[in-house]
N, C-alpha and C positions, 0 to 999 in steps of 0.2 A: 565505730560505736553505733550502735542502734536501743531502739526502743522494744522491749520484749518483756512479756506478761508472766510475773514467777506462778500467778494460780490466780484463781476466781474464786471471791466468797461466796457462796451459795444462801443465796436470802428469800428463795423463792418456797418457803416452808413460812413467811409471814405475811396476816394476812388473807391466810389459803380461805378462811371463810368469808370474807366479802368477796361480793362480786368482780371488781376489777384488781389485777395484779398491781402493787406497788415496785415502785425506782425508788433506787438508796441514792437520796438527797443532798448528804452530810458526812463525811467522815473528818477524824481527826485522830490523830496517834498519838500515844505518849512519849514525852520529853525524852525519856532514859530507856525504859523499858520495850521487847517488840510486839506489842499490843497496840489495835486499831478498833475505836468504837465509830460504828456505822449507825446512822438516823434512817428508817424506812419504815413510812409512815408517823403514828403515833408510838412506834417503839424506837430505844438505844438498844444494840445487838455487842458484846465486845468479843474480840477475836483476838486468837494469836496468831499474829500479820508474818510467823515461820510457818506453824503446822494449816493455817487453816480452821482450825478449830475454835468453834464456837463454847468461848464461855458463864457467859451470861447473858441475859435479855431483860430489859427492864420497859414496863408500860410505865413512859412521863405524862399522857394524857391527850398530847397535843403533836402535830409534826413540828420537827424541829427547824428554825433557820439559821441557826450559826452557832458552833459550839465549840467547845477546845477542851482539853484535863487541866485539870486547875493545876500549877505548878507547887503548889504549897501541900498539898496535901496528896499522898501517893494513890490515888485509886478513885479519883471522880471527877465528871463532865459536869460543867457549865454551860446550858444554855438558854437562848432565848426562845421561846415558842411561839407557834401562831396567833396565841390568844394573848403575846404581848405578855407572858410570866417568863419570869428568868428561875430555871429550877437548877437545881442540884442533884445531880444523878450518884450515889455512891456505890459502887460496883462491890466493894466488902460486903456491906449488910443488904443490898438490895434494897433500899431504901431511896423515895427522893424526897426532899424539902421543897419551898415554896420559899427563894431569898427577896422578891421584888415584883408586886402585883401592881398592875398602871392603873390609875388616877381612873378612867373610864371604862368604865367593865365593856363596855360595846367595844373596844380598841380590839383593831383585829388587823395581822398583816398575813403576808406569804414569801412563801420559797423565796422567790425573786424579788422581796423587799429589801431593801440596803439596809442591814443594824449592823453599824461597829461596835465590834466585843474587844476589850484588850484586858489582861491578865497580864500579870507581878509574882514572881516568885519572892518577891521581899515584903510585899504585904498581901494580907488574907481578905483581897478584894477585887471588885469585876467592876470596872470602870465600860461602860456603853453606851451608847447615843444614838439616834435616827439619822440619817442621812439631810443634811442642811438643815437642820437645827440647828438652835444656838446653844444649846450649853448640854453637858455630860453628866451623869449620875454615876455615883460610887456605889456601891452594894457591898456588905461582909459579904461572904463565902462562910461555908458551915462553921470553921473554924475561928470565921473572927467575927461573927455572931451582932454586922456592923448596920445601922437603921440607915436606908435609901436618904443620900444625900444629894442633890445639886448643885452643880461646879458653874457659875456662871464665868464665862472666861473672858478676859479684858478685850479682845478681839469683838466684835459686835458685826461676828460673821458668819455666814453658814458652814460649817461643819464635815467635811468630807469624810473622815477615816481619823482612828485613835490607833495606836500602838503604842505597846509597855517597851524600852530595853531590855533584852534577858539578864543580863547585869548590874548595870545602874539604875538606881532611884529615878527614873525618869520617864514622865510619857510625855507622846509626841501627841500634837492636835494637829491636823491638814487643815486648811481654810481654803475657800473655795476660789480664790484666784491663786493658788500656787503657792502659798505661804506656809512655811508649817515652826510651831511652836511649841521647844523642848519645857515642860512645866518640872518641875518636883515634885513625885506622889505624896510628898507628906505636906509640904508649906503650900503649894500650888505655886513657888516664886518662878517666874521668867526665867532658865537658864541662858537661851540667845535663841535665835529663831534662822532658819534655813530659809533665804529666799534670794533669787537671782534680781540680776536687771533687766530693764524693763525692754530689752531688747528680745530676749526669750520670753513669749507668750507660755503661761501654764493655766488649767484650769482647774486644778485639785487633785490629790494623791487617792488613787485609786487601789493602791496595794502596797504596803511597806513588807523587808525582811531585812533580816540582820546578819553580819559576817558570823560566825559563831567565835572568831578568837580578836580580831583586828575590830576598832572601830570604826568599821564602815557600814553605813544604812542606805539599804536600796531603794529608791524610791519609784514605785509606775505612776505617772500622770493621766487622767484621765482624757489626756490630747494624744496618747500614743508616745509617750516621749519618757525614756528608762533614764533615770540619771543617780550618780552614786554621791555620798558625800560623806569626810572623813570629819571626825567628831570629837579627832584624839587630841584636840589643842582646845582655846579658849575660842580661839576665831574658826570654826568650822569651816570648811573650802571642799565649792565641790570638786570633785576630782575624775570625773565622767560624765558623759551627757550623750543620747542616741536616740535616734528616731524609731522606734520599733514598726510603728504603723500608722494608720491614722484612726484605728477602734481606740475606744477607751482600754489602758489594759487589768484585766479584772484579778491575778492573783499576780505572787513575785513571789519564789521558795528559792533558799541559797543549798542544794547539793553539799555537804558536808564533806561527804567520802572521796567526792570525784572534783571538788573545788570548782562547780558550773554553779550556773544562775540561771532558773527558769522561768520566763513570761507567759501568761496564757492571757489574749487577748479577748473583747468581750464576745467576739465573732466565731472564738473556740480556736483561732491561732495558736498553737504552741510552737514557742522559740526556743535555744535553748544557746546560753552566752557566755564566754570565758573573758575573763579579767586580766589585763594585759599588769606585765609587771615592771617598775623601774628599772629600763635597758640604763642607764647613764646617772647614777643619783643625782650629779653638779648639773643639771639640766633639768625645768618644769617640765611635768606630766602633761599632753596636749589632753585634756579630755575628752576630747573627740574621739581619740585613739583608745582611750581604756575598755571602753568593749567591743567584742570582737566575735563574732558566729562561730561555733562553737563548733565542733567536723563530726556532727551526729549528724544521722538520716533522720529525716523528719517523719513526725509519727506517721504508722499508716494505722488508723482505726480497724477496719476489717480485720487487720491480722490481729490488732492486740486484742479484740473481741473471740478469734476464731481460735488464738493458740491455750493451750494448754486445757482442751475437750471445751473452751468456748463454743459460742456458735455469735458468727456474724448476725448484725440485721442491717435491712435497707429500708429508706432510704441512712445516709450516714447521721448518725448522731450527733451534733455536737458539743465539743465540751465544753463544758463551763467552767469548771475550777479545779484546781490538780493539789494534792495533798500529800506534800511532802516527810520523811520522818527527820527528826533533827538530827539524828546519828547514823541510820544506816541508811541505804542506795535502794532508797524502799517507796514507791510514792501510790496512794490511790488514784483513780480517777474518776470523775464524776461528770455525769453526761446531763444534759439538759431532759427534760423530762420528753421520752418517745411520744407519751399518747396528748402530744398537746396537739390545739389549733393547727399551730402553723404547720408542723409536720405534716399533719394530714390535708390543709391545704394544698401545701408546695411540693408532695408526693407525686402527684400526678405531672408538675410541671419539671419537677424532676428527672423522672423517667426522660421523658420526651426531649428535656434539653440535653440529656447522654446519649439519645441515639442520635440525635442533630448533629452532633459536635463527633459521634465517631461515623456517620455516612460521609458525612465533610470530609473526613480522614482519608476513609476507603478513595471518595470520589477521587479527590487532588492527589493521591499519592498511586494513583491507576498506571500501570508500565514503567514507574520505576522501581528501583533495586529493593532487595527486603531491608538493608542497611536505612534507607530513606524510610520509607514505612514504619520500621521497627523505631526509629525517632521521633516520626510525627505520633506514634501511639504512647509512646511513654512520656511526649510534651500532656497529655489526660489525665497521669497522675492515677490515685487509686482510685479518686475520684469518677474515673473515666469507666466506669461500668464495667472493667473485671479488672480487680486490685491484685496486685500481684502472686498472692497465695493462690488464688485464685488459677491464674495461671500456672501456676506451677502444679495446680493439683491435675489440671485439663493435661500437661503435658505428657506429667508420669501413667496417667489412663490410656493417654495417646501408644503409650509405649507398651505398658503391659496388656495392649490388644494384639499385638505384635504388628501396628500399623508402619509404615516407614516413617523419615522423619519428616515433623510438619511443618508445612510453612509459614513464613511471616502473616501470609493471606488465608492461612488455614486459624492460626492463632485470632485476628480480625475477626474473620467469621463469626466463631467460638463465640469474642466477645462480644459480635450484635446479637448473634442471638441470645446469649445472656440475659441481655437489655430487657429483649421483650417476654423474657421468662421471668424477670424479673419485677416488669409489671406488674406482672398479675398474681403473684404471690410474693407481695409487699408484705416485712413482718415490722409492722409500726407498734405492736406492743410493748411496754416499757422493759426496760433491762434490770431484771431481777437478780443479774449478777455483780458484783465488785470489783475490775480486775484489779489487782495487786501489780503493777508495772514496776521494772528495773530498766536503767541504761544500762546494756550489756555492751564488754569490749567486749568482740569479738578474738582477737588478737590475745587476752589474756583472760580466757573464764573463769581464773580463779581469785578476780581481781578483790573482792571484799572478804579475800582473805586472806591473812596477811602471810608476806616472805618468810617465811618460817622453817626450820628442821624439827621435825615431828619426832617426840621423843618415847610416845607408846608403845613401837615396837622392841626398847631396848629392859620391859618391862615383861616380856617373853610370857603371859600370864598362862601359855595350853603348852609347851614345852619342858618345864624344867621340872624336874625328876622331884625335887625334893623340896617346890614350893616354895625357895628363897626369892626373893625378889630385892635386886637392886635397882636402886632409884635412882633417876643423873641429878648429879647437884642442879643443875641448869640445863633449859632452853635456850635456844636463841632463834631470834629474828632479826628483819632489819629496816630500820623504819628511817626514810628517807636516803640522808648521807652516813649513817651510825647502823653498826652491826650492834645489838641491844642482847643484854644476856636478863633474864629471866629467872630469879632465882626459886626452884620449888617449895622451899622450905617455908619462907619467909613473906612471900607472893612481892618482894622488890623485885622492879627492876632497874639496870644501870646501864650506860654507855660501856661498850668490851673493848669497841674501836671504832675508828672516822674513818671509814672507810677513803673519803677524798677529800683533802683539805678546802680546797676551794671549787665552787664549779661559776659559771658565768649566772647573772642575776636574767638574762635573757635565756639558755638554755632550760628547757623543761629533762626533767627526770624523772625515770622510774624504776623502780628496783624489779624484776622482774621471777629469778627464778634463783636458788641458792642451795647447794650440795657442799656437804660437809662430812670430810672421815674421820671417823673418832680414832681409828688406827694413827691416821697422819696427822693429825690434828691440823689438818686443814682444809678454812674456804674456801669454795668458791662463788664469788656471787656475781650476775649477771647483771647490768642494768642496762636502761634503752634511752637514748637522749631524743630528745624534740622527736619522737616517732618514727625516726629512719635508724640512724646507727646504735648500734648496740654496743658493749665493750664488758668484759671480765675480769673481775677483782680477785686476788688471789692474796690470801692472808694465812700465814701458817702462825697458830697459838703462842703466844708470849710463854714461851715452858722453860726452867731451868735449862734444859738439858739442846735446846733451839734459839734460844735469846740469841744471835745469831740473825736467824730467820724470820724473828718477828715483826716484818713492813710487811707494806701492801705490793704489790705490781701488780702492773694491767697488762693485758693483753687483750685484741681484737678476738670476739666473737659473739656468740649468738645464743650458744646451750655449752654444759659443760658435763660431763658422765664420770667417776671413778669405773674402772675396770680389774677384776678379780679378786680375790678372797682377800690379799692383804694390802689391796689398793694402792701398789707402787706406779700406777698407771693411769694419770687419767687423759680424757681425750675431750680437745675442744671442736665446736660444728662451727665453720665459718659463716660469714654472714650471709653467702649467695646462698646457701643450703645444699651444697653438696661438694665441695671441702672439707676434712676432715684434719684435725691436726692432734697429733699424737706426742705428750711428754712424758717421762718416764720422772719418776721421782727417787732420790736416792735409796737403794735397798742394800741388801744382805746376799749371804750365799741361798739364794732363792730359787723356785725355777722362773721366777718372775724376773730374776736377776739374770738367769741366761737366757731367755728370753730376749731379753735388753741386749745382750750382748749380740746374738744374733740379728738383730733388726740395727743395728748400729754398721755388722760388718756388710750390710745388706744394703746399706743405706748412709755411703760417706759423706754424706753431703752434713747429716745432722751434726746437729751443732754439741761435741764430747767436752765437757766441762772437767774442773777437778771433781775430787771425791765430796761429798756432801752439798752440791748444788743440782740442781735440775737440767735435766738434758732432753734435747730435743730442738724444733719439731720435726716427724717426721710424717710426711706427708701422704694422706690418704684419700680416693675421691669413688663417692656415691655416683653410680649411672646416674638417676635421678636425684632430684629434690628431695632430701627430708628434712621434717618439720621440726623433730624433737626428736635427742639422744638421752637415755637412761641407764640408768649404774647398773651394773649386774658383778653378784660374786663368783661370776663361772670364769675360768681361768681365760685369760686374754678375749675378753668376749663382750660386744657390746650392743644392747638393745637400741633401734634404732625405729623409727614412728615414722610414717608419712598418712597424715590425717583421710580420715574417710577411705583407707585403700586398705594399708595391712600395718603389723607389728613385725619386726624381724630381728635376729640375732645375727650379727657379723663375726666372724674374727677375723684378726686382724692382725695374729702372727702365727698360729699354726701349720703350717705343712705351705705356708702362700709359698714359697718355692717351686710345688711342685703340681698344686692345683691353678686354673686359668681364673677362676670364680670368684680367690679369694686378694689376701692380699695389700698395694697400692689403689687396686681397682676392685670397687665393691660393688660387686652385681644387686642390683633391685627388683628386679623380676622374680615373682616368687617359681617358676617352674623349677621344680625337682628341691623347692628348700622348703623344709617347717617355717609356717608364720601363720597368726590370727590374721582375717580376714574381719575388715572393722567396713561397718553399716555408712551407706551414702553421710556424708557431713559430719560422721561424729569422730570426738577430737579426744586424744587420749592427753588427761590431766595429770593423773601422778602413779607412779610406780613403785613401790617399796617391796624388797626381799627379806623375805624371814625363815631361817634354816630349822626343817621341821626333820624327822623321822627318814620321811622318805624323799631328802633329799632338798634341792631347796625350791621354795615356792614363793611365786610374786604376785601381788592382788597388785591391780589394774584399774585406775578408778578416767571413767570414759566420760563425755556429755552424756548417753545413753543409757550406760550400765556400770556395775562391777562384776570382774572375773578372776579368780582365781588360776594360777595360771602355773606348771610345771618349770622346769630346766628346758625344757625340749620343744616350750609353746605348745603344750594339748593343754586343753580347758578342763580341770577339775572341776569348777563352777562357776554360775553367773548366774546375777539375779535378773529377776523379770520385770517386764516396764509397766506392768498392770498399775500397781499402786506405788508407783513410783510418781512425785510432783518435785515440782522447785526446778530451778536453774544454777549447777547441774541437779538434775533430778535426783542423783542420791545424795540425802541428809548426811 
């Protein structure tokens, strides 16, 4: 899994009449909705955080320092501003209010002033306070129209950080030696109070987030120190505790979609942490053990600045605070202000400390191997004066000059001189862009969105002669261990089946990939355990005329294809990727059916059942590795993927008697076979057939593009990457 930029909001149109460029300060998304309002400058700008698109902008007066959408009311930011007013921004009427002016009209703070803001979806109020203060003021919000009160709280101690529950009546107050205290928004009573012994030093809560469905509340200490604790009893106990660093750490977002937990320290650290789960119920949780480093690569700025028509700046920015959305795999980020002091101070000393640290390099790693070299330069980091995009752009130039290949000491080079190119065309101007970042698996890009059978195409809309349209009662997908039927009519959905009764409470799972024939009325659905092994569910529909056949069984594999028009055939991809295993499903007087017959006399070893069970495997092997197999309605024929190289069609009983190519043994090589030729790294996502006029056609949906695509692989079409965004790029 990595860090990767779905787009950049473009804010560099605010502003445009003062002299210096403004940095977006401030963001915060909506609860439910995917919309993100951005603070830069004296304006709120809100965007939809899919297209990009900007749709509205409202002048509050002032820059903002801490804001969030009110949960109570669908369509407006709360914030606090420079001049110490707490307004109301409503994005309907483009209107803002004034809920809360301070006591001293000279009262003036900045960006970098500590105010805790906490919000309630149970009451129409902004509870907020200064940093080591003693006591917290209430505020209505537009709707609950409530006069600025103060909370003096029984504690008679300075104040670190507030937070609401997103569920319970309850906010939390941090106190400045580590203590924090659950109140009730309505009585202010003491519910019980979170605080360790006096063995673990703490110095205040620097950042609270919440599970979204368990009661468990994250807490960051201002001493570097992550600790969790469960809330769901009378006696609260913590239930984790980890040293993240020794910076204070400055946010804590809990990942919804991907069930991570992310820290951003105040030094622009991002970490990113997975939660370990009861291996033994009859055994205490050690909470040492509950969090655990999470097998993301850690951010590299440069790139997430340079991808998607970014552009890098140097020196590196750093980030301040990361802005999470509560539902989707969506986060902004926010970078410390470019054109400050220090930057432009520590620029120079920058530079200089990056060619130190890679002459060093060069010196000591003089006549040994590039193996040796190639390690002490990637001990730099991106940090280390040419970040890896970077490299990689020097390489491919390397290549399309038609130079030979370069060396470890050619690469080095490259990147001293970089260095001192980079000197002297330092871009310290602030970043007038937003990126919009996602954790992307690599291994599954289709991951935020869900295992599904798409049931559009079975709605034939450019096809049918006479304009009838039938509708499927049902969709299905499958969410966790349950295959989920979706009914269209009604918008329920329901459990269809369990898919595994039990898995281990140590085991991770994930459902990965799912094909389904409406002829056979049967699953198949793939899932991946703890990240190595895979395995195959195979469920045929609880039908009158099958009840019989209606369990689950598994089999080992990896991908799974249906093969020709009436889908008596499908075929699994075993786990090394290039094994092939072929079942035949019971048919009729077919020629799919003699087919069968002939690859059975061909092939004694398969396993001949009686009449209405499944037969097979019979066993086929790829010269090479591929990646992923796809259904096709051409008779015994099967689409087969190997990422970044080509698309190919096999078969896999025709005439193999009396050709070398085809067959047990399946040639990959494309010389002398039709196949699409796919662009360096991009990875083919889904394939669906739909039988047209002339025959039948399959769109192609890629990381890079979509292509419509014949029987025979020629390309009828494909679209262009110009205005293509997002990850994958097409919407």
């Amino acid at each position: 899994m990595e860090w990767a930029t779905v787009q950049h909001l473009d804010l560099r149109h605010v502003g445009r009449g003062v002299n210096r460029r403004l940095q977006p300060h401030a963001a915060t998304f909506h609860p439910t909705q995917a919309l993100v309002a951005v603070a830069i400058g004296p304006c709120i700008i809100e965007f939809d955080a899919v297209t990009g698109s900007k749709l509205s902008t409202i002048d509050i007066g002032a820059p903002v320092v801490r804001m969030g959408y009110s949960p109570t009311s669908g369509h407006a930011v709360i914030a606090i501003l420079e001049d110490c007013t707490i307004r109301a921004c409503d994005f309907d009427t483009e209107q803002t209010c004034v809920l809360h002016s301070p006591e001293k009209r000279s009262e003036h703070i900045t960006i970098d002033t500590e105010v805790h803001l906490a919000l309630t979806p149970l009451q129409p109020v902004v509870f907020f306070g200064f940093n080591r203060r003693m006591s917290v003021t209430v505020v209505g919000t537009v709707e609950g129209g409530r006069a600025p009160t103060k909370i003096k709280t029984d504690l008679k101690k300075p104040i670190t950080n507030l937070a609401c529950h997103p569920r319970l009546p309850v906010l939390y107050v941090a106190y400045a030696d580590g203590l924090i205290r659950a109140y009730n928004i309505h009585t202010y009573a003491v519910h019980y109070t979170l605080q360790l012994d006096n063995t673990i030093k703490l110095i205040g809560a620097g950042a609270f987030a919440f599970h979204p469905t368990l009661e468990w509340i994250f807490v960051g200490d201002r001493r570097g120190t992550l600790l969790a604790w469960d809330v769901s009893t009378e006696r609260p106990s913590m239930i984790g505790i980890t040293q993240v660093g020794s910076q204070p750490i400055a946010s804590i977002s809990w990942l919804s979609m991907l069930k991570l937990l992310v820290t951003v320290s105040k030094d622009g650290t991002l970490q990113v942490w997975k939660t370990r789960l009861v291996v033994n119920p009859n055994r205490p949780l050690m909470p040492a053990n509950f969090f655990e480093q999470a097998g993301i690569e850690s951010i590299d700025v440069p790139r997430i600045l340079s991808q998607q028509g970014g552009e890098a700046v140097y020196p590196l920015p750093r980030i301040r605070t990361l802005e999470v959305h509560p539902k989707l795999n969506l986060a902004a980020l926010i970078f410390a202000n470019m054109a400050g002091a220090d930057n432009m101070r520590n620029k120079a000393a920058y530079t200089r400390e990056g060619r130190k640290q890679l002459f060093a390099v060069l010196q000591s790693a003089r006549g040994s191997s590039a193996s040796v070299l190639k390690e002490k330069l990637s001990s730099l980091g991106a940090s280390g004066v040419l970040a890896d995009h970077q490299l990689q752009a020097q390489l491919q130039e390397h290549h399309l000059k038609g130079h030979g290949q370069p060396t470890i000491s050619d690469i080095a080079r490259k990147a001293f001189l970089h260095s001192h190119f980079m000197e002297g065309h330092s871009k310290s101007t602030p970043i007038s862009r937003l990126p919009l970042i996602s954790i992307l698996d690599t291994k599954h890009y289709l991951k935020d969105i869900p295992v599904c059978q798409p049931f559009h195409l079975e709605l034939n809309f450019f096809n049918k002669e006479n304009r009838v349209l039938h509708y499927p009662v049902r969709s299905f997908y499958v969410e966790g261990l349950n295959l989920m039927a979706y009914n269209l009519c009604t918008g329920g959905d329901s459990i269809y089946k369990k898919l595994y009764t039990t898995i281990p409470g140590n085991v991770e799972y994930h459902p990965k990939h799912m094909v389904y024939s409406k002829i056979q009325r049967l699953f198949l659905v793939v899932y991946e355990f703890s990240g190595s092994t895979t395995e195959l569910v195979l469920y045929w529909e609880n039908t009158s005329y099958q009840a019989a056949n209606s369990k689950g069984s598994t089999l080992k594999g990896r991908d799974a294809a249906f093969i020709g028009p009436k889908e008596f055939q499908f075929a699994i991809l075993d786990e090394d990727k290039t094994g092939l295993s072929l079942y035949i499903l019971p048919g009729g007087d077919t020629k799919e059916g003699k087919d069968k017959d002939l690859l059975l006399e061909e092939n004694p070893t398969a396993e001949e059942t009686k009449d209405g069970s499944l037969q097979g495997p019979i066993q086929f092997m790829f010269e090479s590795e591929v990646d992923r197999i796809f259904s096709t309605p051409i008779e015994s024929t099967l689409m087969y993927v190997s990422n970044g190289i080509q698309i190919s069609l096999a078969k896999l009983v025709q005439g193999y008697r009396l050709s070398k190519s085809d067959g047990h043994y399946i040639q990959t090589k494309s010389e002398g076979r039709k196949s699409i030729k796919l662009k360096l790294n991009e990875i083919v996502l889904q394939v669906h057939w739909q039988e047209t006029p002339r025959g039948y056609v399959a769109g192609v949906l890629t990381t890079r593009r979509v292509l419509m695509v014949s029987a025979d692989l020629e390309i009828l079409a494909s679209s262009t990457m110009k205005f293509d965004k997002g990850l994958p790029p097409i919407s």
